[in-house]
C-alpha positions as CSV (number, residue, x, y, z in Angstrom):
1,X,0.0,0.0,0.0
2,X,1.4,3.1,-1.3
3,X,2.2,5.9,2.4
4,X,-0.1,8.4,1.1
5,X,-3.3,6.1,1.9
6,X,-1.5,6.1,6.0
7,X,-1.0,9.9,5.6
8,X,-4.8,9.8,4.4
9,X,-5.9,8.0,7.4
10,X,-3.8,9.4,10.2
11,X,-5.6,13.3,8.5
12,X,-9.2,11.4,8.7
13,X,-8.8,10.1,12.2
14,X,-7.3,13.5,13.3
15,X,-11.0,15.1,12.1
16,X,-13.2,12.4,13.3
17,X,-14.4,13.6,16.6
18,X,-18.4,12.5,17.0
19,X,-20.5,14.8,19.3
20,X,-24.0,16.5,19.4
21,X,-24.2,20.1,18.4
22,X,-27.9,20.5,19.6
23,X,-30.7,18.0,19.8
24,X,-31.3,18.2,16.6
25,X,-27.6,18.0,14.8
26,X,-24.7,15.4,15.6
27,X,-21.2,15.3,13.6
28,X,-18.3,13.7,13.2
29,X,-19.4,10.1,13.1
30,X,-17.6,9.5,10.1
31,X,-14.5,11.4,8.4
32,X,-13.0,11.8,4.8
33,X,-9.5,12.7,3.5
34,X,-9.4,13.8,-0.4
35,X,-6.2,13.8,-2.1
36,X,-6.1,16.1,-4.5
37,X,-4.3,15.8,-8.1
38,X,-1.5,18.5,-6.5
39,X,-0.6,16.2,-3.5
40,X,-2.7,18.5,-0.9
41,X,-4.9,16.4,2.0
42,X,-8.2,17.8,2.4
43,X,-10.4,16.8,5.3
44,X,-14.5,16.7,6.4
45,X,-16.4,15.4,8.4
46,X,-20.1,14.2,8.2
47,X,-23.2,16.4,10.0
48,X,-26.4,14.3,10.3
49,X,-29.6,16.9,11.2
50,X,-33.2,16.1,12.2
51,X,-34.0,16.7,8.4
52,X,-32.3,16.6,5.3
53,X,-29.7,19.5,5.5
54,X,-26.9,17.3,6.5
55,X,-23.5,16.4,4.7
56,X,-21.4,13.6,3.9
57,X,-17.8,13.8,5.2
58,X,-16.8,13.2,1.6
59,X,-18.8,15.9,0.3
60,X,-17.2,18.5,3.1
61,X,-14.1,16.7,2.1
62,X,-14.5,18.1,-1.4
63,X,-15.9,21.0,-0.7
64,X,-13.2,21.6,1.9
65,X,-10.7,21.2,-1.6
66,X,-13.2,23.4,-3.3
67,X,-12.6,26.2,-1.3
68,X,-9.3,26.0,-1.7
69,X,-9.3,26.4,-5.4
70,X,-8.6,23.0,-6.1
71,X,-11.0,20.8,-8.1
72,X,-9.1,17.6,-9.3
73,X,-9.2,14.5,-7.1
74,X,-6.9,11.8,-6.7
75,X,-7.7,9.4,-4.0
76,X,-10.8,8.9,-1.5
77,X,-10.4,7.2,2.1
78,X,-13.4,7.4,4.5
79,X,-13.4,6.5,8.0
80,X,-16.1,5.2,10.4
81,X,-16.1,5.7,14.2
82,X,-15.4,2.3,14.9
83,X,-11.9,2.7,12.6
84,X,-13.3,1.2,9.9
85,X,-14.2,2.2,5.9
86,X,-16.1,1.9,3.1
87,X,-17.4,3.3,-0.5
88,X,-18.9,6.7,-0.8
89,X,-22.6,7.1,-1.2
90,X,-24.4,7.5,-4.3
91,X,-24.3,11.5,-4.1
92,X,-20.9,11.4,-3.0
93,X,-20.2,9.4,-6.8
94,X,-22.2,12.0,-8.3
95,X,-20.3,14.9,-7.1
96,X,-17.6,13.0,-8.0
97,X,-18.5,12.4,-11.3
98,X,-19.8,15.6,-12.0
99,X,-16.9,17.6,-11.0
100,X,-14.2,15.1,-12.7
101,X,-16.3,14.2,-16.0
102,X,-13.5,13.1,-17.7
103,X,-11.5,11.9,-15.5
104,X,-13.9,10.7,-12.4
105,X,-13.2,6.8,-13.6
106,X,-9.8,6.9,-12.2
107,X,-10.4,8.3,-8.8
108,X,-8.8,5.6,-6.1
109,X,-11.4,4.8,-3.0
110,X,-9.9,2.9,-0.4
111,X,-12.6,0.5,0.4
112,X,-10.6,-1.8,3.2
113,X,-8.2,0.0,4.6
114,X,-7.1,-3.2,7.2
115,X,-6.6,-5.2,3.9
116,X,-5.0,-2.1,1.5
117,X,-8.5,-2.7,-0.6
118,X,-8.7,-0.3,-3.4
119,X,-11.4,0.6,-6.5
120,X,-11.4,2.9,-8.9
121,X,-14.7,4.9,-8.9
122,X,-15.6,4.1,-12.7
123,X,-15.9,0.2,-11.0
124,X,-18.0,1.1,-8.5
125,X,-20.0,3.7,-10.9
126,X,-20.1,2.3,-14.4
127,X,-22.0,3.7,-17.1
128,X,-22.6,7.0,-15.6
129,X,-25.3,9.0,-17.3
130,X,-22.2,11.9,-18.1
């Protein structure tokens, strides 16, 4: 496993601190590190609400990168509160896609970080409708 996935994980477990804003908002359950095509780790975390105004830590992730004028991305690695990791959610693939058209099948998700598991978005999101 290449050492940018550790430095990937070390920056999501830094962020992942879950806690209850109010009654109605909790966050942090689950963290993201996005490595962009410039070598730059950018970080999120997710913010579940009582309704549907809450964010994906992949998403914050990305807009995180956003905001810092970046836009290309690299390599994905989410993290769960229990330390373990998965695939991003459909709207977190259509960002994805939507921001990368042309490029979006390369992007590396680390599916299983215990085992160095790794996909490549256009496998987990074939056929896109771009």
């Amino acid at each position: 496993m290449e050492p940018i996935w550790n430095e990937m994980y070390d920056a999501a477990k830094a962020v992942l601190h879950p806690r209850r804003i109010s009654e109605y908002v909790t966050c942090g359950e689950v963290a993201a590190a996005i490595l962009s095509k410039s070598g730059k780790i950018y970080t999120g975390v997710c913010m579940d609400t009582c309704c549907t105004l809450g964010i994906c830590a992949e998403r914050n992730a990305i807009f995180n990168m956003l905001t810092n004028g970046e836009q290309e991305i690299h390599k994905v690695l989410v993290v769960c509160d229990d330390g373990t990791n998965g695939a991003p959610c459909g709207a977190c693939r259509e960002l994805m896609v939507q921001i990368t058209p042309d490029s979006y099948k390369d992007i590396e998700i680390m599916v299983d970080y215990s085992v160095g598991r790794i996909v490549r978005l256009g496998d987990i999101t074939p056929e896109w409708w771009i």
